[in-house]
mmCIF file as Biopython writes it, N, C-alpha, C and O atoms, coordinates in Angstrom:
data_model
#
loop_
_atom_site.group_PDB
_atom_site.id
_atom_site.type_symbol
_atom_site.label_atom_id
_atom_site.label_alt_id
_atom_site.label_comp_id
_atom_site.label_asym_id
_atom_site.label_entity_id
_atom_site.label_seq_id
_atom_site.pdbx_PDB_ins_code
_atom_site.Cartn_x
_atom_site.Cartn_y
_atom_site.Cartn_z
_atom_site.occupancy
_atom_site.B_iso_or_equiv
_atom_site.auth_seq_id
_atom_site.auth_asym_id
_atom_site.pdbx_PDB_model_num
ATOM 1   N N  . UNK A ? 1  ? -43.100 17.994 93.647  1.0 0.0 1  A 1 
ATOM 2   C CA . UNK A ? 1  ? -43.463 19.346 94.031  1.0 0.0 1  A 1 
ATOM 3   C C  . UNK A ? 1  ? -42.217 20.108 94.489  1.0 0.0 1  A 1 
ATOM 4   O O  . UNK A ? 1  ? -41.213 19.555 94.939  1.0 0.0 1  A 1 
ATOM 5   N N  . UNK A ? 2  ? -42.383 21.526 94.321  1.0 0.0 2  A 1 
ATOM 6   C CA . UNK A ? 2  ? -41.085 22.233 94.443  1.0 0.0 2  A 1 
ATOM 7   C C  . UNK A ? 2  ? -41.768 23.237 95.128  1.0 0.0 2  A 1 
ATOM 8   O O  . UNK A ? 2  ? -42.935 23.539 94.878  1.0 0.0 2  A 1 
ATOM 9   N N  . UNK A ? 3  ? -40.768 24.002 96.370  1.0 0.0 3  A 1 
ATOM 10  C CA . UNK A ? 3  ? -41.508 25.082 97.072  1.0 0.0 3  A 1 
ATOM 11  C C  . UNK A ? 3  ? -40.472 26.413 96.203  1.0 0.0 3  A 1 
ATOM 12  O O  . UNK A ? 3  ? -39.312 26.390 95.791  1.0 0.0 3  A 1 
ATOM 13  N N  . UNK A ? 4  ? -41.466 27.412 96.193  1.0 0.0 4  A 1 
ATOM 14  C CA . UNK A ? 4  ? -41.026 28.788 95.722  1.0 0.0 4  A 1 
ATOM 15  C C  . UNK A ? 4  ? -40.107 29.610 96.694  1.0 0.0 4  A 1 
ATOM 16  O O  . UNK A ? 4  ? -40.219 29.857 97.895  1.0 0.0 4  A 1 
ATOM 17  N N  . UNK A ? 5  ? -39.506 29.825 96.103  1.0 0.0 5  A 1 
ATOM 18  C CA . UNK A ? 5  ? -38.194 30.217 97.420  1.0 0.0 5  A 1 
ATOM 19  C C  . UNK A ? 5  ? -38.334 31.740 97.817  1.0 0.0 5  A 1 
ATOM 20  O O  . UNK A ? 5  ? -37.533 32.244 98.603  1.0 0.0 5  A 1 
ATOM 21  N N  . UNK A ? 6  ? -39.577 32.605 97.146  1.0 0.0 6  A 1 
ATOM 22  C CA . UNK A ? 6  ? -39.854 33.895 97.798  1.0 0.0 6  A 1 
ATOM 23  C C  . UNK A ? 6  ? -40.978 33.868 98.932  1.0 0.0 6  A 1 
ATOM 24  O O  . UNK A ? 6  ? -40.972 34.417 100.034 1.0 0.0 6  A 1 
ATOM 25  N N  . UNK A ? 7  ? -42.102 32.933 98.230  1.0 0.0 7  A 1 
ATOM 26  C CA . UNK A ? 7  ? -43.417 32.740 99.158  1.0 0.0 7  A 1 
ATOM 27  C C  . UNK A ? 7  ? -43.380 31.352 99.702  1.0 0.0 7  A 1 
ATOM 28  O O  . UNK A ? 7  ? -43.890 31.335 100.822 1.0 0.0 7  A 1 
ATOM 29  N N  . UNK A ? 8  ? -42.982 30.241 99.330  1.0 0.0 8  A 1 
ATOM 30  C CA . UNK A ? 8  ? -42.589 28.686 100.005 1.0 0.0 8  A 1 
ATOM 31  C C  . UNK A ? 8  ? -43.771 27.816 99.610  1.0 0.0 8  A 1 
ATOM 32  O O  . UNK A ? 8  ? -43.814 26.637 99.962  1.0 0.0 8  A 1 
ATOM 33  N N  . UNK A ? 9  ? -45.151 28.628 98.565  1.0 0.0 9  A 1 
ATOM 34  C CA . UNK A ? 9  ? -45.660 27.902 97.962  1.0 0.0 9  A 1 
ATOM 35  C C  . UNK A ? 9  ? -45.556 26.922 97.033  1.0 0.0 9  A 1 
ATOM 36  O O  . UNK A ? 9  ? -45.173 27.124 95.881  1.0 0.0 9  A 1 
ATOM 37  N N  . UNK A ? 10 ? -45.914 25.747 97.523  1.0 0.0 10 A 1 
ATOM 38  C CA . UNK A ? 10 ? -45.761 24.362 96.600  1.0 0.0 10 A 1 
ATOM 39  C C  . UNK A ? 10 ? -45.994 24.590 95.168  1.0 0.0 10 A 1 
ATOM 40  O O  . UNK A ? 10 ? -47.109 25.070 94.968  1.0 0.0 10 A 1 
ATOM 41  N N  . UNK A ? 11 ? -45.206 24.374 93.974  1.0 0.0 11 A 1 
ATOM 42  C CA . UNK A ? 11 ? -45.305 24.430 93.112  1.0 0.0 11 A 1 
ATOM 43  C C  . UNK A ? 11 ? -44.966 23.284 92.361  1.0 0.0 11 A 1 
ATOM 44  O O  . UNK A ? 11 ? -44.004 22.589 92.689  1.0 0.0 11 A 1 
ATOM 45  N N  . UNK A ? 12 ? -46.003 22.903 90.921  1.0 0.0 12 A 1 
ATOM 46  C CA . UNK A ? 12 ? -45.223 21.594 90.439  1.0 0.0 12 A 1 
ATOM 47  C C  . UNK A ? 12 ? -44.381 21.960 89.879  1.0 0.0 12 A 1 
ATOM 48  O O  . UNK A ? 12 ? -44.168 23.111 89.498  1.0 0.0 12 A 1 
ATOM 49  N N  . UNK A ? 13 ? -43.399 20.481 89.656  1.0 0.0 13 A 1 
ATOM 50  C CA . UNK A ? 13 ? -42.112 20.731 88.679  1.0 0.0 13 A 1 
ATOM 51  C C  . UNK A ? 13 ? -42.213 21.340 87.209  1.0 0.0 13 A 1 
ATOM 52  O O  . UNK A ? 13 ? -41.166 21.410 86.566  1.0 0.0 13 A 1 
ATOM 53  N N  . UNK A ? 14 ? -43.002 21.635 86.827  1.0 0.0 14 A 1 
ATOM 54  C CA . UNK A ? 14 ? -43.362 21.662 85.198  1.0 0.0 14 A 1 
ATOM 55  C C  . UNK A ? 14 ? -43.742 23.359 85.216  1.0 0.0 14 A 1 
ATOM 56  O O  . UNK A ? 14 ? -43.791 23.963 84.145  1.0 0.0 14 A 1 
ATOM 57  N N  . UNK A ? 15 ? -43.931 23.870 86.160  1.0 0.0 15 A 1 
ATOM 58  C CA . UNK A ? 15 ? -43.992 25.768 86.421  1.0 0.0 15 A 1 
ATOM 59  C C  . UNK A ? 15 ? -42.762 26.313 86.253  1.0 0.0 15 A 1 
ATOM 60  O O  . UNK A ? 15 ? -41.665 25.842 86.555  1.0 0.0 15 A 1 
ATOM 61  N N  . UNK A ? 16 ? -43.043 27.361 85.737  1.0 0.0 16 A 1 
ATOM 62  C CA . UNK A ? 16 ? -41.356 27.876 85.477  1.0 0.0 16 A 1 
ATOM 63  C C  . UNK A ? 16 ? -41.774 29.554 86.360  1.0 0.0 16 A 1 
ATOM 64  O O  . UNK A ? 16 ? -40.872 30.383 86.483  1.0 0.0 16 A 1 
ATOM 65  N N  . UNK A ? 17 ? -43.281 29.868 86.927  1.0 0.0 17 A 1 
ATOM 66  C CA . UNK A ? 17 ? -43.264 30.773 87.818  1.0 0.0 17 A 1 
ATOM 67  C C  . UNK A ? 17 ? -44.065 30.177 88.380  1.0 0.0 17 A 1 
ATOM 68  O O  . UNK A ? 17 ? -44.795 29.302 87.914  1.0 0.0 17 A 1 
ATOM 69  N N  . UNK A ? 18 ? -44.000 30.807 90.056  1.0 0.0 18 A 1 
ATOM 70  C CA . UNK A ? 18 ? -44.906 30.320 91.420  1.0 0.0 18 A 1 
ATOM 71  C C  . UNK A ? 18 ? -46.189 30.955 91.245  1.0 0.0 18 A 1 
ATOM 72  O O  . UNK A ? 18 ? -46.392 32.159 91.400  1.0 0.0 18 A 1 
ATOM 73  N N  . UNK A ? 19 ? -47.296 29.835 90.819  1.0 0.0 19 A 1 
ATOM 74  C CA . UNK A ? 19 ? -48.434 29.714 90.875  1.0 0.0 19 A 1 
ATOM 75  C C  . UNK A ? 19 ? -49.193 31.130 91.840  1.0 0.0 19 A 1 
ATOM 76  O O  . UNK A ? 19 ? -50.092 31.892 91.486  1.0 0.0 19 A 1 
ATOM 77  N N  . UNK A ? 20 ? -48.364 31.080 93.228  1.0 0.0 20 A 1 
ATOM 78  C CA . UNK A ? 20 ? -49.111 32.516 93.903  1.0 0.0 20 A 1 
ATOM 79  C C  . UNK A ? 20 ? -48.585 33.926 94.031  1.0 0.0 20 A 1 
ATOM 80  O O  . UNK A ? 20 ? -49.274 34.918 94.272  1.0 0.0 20 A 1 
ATOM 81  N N  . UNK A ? 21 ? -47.184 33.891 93.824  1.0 0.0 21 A 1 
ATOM 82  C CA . UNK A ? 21 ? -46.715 35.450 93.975  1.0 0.0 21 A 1 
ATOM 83  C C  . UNK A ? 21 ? -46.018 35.561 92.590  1.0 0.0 21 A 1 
ATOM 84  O O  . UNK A ? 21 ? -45.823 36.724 92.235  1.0 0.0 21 A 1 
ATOM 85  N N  . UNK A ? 22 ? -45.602 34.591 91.734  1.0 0.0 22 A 1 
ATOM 86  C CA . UNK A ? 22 ? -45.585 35.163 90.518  1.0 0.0 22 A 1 
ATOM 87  C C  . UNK A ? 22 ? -44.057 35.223 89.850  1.0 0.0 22 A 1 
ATOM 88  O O  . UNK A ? 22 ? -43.868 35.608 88.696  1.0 0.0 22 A 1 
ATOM 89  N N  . UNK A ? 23 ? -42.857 34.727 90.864  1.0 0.0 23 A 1 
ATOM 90  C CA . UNK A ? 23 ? -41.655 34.544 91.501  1.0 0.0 23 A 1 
ATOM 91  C C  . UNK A ? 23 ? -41.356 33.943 89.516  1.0 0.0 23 A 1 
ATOM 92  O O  . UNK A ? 23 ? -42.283 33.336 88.981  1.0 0.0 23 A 1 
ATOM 93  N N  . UNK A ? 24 ? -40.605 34.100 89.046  1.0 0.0 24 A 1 
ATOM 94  C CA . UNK A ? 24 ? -39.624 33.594 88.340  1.0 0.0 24 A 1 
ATOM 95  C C  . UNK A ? 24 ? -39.186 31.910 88.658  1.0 0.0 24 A 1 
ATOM 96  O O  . UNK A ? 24 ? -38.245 32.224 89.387  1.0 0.0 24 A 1 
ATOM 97  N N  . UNK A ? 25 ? -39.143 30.356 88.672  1.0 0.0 25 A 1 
ATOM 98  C CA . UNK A ? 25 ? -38.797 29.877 89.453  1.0 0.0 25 A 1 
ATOM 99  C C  . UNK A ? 25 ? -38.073 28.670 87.761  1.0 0.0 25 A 1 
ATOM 100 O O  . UNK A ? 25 ? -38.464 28.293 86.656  1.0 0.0 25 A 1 
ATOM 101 N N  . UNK A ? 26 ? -36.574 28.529 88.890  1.0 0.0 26 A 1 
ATOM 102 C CA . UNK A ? 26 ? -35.703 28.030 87.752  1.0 0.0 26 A 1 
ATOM 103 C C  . UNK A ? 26 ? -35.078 26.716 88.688  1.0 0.0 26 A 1 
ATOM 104 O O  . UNK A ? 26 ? -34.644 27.009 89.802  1.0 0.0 26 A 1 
ATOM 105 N N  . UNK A ? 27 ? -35.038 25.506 88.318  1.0 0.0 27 A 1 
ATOM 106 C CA . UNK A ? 27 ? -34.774 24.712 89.177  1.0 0.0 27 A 1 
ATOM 107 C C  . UNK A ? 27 ? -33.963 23.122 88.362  1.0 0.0 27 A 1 
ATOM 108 O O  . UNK A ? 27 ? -34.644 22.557 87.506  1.0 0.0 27 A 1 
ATOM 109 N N  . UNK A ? 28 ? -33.076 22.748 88.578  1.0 0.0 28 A 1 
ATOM 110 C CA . UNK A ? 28 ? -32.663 21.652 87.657  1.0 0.0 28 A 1 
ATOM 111 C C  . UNK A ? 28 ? -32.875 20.094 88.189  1.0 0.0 28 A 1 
ATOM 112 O O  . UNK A ? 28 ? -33.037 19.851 89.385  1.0 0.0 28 A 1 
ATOM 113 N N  . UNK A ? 29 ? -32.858 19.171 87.268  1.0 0.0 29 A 1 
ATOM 114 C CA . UNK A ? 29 ? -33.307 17.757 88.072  1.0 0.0 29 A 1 
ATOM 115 C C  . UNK A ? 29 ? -32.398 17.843 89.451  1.0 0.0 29 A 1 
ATOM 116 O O  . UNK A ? 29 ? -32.777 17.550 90.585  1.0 0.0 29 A 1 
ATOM 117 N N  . UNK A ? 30 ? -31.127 18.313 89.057  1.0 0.0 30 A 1 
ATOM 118 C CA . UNK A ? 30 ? -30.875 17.777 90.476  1.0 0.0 30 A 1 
ATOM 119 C C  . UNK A ? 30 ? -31.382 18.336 92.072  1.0 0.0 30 A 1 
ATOM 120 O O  . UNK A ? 30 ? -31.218 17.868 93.198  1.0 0.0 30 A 1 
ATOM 121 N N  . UNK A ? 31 ? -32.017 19.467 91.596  1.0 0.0 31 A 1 
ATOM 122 C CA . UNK A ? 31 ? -32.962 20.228 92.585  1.0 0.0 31 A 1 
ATOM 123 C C  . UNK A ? 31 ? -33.862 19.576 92.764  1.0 0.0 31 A 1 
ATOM 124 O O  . UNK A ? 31 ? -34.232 20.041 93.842  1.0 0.0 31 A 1 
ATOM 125 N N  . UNK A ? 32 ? -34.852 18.469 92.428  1.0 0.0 32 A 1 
ATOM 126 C CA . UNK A ? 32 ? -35.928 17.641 92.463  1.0 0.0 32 A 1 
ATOM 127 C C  . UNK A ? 32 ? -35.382 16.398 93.181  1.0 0.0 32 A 1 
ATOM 128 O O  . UNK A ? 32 ? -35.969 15.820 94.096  1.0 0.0 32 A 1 
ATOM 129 N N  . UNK A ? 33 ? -33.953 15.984 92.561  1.0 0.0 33 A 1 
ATOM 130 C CA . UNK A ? 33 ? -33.777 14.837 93.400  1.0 0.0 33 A 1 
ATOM 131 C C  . UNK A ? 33 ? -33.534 14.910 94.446  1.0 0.0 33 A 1 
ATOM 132 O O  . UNK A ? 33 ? -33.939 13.940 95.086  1.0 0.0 33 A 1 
ATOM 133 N N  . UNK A ? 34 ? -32.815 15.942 95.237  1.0 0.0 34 A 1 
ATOM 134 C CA . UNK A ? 34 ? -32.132 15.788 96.632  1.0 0.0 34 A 1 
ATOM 135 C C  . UNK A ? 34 ? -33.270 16.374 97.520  1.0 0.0 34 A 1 
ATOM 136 O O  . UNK A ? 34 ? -33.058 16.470 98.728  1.0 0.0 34 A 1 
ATOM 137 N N  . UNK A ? 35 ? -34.746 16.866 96.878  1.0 0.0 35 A 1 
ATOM 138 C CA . UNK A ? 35 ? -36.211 17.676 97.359  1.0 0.0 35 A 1 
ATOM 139 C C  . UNK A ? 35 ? -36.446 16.319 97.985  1.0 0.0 35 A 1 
ATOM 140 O O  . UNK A ? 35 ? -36.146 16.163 99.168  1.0 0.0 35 A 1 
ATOM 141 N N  . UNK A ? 36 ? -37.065 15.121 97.134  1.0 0.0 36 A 1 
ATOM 142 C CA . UNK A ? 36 ? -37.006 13.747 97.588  1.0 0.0 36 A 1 
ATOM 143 C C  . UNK A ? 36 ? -36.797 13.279 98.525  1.0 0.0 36 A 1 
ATOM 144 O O  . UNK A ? 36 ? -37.588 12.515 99.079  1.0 0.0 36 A 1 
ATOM 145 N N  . UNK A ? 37 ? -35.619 13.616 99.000  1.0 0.0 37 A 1 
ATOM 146 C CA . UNK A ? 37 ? -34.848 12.937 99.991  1.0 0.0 37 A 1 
ATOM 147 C C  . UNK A ? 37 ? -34.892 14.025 101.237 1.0 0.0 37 A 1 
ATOM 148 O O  . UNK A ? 37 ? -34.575 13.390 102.243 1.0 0.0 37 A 1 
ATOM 149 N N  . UNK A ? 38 ? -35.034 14.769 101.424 1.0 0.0 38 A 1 
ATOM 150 C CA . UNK A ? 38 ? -35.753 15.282 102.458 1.0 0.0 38 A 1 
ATOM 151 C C  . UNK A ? 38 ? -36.466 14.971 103.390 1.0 0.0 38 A 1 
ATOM 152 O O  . UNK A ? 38 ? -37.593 14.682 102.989 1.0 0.0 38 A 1 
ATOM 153 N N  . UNK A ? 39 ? -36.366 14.903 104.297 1.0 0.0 39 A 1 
ATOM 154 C CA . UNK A ? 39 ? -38.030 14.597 105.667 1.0 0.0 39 A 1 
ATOM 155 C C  . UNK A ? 39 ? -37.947 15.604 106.561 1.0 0.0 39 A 1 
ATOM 156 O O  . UNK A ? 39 ? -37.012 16.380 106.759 1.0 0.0 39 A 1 
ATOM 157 N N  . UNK A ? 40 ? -38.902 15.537 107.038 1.0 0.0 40 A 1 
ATOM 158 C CA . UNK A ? 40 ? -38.809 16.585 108.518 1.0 0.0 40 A 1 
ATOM 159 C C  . UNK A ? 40 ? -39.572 15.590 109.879 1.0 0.0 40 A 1 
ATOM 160 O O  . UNK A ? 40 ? -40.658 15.011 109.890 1.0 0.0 40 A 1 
ATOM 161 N N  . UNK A ? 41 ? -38.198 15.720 111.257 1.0 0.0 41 A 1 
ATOM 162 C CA . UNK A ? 41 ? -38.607 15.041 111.984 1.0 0.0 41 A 1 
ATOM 163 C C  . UNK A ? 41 ? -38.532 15.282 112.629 1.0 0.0 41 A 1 
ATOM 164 O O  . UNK A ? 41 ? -37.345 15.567 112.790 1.0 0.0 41 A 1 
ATOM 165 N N  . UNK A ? 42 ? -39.414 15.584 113.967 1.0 0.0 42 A 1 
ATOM 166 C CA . UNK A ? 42 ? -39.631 16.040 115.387 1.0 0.0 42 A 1 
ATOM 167 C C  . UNK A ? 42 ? -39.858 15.103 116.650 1.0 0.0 42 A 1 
ATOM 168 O O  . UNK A ? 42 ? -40.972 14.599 116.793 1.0 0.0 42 A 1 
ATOM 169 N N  . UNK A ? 43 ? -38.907 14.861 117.524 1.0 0.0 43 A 1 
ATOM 170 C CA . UNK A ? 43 ? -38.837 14.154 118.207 1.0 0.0 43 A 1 
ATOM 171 C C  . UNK A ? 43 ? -39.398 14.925 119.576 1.0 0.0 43 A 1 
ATOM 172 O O  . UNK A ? 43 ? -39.056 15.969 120.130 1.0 0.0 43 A 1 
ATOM 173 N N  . UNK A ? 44 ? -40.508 13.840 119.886 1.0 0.0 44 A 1 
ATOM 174 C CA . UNK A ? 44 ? -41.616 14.706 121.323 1.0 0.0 44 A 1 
ATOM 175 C C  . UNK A ? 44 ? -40.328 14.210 122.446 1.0 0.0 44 A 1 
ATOM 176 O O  . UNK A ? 44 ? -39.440 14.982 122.809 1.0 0.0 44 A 1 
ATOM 177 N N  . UNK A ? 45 ? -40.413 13.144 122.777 1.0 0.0 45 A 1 
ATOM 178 C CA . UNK A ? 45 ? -39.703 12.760 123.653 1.0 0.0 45 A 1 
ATOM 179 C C  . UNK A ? 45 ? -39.241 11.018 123.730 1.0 0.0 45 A 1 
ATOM 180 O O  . UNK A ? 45 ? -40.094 10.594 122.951 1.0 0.0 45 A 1 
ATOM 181 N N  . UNK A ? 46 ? -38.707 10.174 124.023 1.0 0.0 46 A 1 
ATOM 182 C CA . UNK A ? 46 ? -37.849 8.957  123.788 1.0 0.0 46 A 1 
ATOM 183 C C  . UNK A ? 46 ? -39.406 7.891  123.199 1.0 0.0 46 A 1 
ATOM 184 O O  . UNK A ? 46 ? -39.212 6.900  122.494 1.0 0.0 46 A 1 
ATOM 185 N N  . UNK A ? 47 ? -40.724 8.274  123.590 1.0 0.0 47 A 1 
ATOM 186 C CA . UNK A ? 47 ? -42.009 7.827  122.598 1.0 0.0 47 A 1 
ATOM 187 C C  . UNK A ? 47 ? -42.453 8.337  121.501 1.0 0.0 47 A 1 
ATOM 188 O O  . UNK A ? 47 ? -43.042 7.572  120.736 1.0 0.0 47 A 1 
ATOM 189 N N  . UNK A ? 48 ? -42.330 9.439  121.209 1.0 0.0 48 A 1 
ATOM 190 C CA . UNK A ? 48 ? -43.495 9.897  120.540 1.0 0.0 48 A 1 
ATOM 191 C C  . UNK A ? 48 ? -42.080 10.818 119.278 1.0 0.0 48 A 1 
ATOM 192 O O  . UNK A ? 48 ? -41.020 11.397 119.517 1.0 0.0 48 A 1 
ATOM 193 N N  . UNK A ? 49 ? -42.718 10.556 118.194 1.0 0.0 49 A 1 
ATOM 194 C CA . UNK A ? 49 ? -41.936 11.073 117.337 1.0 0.0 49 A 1 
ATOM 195 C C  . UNK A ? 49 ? -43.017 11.663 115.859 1.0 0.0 49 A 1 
ATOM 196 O O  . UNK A ? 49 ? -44.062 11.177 115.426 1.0 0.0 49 A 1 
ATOM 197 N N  . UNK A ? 50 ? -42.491 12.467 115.550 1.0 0.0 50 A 1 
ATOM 198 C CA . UNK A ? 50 ? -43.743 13.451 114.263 1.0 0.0 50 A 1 
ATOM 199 C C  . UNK A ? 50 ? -42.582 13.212 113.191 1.0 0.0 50 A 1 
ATOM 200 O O  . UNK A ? 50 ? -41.397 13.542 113.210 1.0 0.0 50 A 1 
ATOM 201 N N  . UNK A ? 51 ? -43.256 12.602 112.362 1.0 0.0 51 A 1 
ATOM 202 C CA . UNK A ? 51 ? -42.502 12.966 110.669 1.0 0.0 51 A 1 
ATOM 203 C C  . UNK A ? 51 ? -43.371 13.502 109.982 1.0 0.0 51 A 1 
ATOM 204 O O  . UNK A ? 51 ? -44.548 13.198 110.173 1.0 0.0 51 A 1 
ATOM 205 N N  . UNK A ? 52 ? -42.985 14.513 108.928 1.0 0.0 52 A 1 
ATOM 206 C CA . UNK A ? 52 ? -43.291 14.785 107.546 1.0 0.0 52 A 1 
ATOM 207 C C  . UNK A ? 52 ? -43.350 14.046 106.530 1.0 0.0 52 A 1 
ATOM 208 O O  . UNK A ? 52 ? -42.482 14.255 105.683 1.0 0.0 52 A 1 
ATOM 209 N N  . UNK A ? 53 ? -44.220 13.104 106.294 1.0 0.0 53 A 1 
ATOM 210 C CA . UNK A ? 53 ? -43.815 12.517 104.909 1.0 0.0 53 A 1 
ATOM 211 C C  . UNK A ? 53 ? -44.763 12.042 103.977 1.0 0.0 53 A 1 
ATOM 212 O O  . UNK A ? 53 ? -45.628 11.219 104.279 1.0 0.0 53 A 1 
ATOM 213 N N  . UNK A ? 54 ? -44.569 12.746 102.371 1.0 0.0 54 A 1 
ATOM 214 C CA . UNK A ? 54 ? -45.739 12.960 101.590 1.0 0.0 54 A 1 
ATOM 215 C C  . UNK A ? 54 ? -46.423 14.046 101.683 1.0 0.0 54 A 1 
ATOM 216 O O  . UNK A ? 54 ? -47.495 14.061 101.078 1.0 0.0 54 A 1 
ATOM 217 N N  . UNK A ? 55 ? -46.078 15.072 102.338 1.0 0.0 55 A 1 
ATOM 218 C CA . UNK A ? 55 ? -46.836 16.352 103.344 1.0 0.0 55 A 1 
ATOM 219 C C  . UNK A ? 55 ? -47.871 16.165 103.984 1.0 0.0 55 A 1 
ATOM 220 O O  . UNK A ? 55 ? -48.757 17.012 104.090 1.0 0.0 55 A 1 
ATOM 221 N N  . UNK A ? 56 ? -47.909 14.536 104.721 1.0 0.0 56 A 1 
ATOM 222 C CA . UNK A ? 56 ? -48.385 14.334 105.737 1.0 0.0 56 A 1 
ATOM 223 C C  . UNK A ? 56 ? -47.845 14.204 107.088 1.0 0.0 56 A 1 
ATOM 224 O O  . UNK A ? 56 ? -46.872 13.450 107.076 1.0 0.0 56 A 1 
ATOM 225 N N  . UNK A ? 57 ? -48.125 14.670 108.272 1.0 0.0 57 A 1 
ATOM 226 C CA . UNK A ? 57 ? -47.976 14.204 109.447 1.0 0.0 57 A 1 
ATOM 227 C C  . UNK A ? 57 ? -47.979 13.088 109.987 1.0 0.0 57 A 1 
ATOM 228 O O  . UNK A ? 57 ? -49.119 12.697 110.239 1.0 0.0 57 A 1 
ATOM 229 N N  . UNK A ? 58 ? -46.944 12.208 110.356 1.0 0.0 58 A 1 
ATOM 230 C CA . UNK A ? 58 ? -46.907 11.211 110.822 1.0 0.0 58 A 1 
ATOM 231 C C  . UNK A ? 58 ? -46.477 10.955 112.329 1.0 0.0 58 A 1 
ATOM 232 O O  . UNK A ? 58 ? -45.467 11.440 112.839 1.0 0.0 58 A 1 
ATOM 233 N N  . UNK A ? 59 ? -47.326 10.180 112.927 1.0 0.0 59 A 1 
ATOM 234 C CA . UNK A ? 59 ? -47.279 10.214 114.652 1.0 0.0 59 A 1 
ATOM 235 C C  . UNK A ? 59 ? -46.413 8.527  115.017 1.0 0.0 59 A 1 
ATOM 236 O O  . UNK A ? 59 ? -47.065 7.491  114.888 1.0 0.0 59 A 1 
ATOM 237 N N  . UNK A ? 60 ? -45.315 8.500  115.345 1.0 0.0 60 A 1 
ATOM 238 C CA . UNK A ? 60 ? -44.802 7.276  115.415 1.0 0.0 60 A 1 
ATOM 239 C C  . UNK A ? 60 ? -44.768 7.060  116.898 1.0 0.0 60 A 1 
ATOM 240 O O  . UNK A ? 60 ? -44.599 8.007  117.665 1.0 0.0 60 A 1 
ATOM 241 N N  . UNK A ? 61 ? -44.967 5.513  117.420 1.0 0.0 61 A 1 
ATOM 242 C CA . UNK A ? 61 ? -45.374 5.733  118.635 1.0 0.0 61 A 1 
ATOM 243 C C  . UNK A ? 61 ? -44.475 4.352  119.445 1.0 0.0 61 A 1 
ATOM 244 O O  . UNK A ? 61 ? -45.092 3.312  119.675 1.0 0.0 61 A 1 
ATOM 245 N N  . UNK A ? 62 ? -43.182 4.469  119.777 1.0 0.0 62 A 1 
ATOM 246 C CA . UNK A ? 62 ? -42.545 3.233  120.374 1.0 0.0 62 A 1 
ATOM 247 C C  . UNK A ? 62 ? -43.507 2.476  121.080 1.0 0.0 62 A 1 
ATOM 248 O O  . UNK A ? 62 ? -44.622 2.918  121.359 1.0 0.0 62 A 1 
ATOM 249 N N  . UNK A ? 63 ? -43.026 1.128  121.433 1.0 0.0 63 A 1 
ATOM 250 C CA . UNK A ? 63 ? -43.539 0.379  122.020 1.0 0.0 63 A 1 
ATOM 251 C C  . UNK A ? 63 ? -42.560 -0.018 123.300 1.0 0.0 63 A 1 
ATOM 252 O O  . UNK A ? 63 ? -41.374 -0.301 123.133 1.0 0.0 63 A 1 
ATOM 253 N N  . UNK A ? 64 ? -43.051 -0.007 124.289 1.0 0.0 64 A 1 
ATOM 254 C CA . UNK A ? 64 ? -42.481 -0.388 125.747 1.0 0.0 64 A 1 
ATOM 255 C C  . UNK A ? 64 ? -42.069 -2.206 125.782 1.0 0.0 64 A 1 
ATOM 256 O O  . UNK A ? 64 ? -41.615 -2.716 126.807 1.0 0.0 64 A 1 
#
């Protein structure tokens, strides 16, 4: 999946315009591979940690 870089709607790789606003969207493998490798991670405090991954929310939870 590729986000549209006018509206940030998810689009698949195989669209050559964004499914909702209509955006032109031009993107090369190597734009897909380094998408991949991406995460998003939010650290609550020295327990509790939130990842992004799969565009799911993930709640990671140390152990004492």
């Amino acid at each position: 999946m590729l986000f549209c870089p006018r509206c940030g709607t998810r689009n698949k790789t195989t669209y050559n315009y964004c499914r909702k606003c209509g955006k032109k969207i031009k993107y090369s493998i190597e734009d897909t591979k380094s998408s991949k490798k991406e995460f998003i991670e939010f650290k609550i405090n020295n327990y509790i940690t939130l990842k992004l991954e799969k565009g799911k929310t993930v709640i990671y939870v140390k152990r004492v």
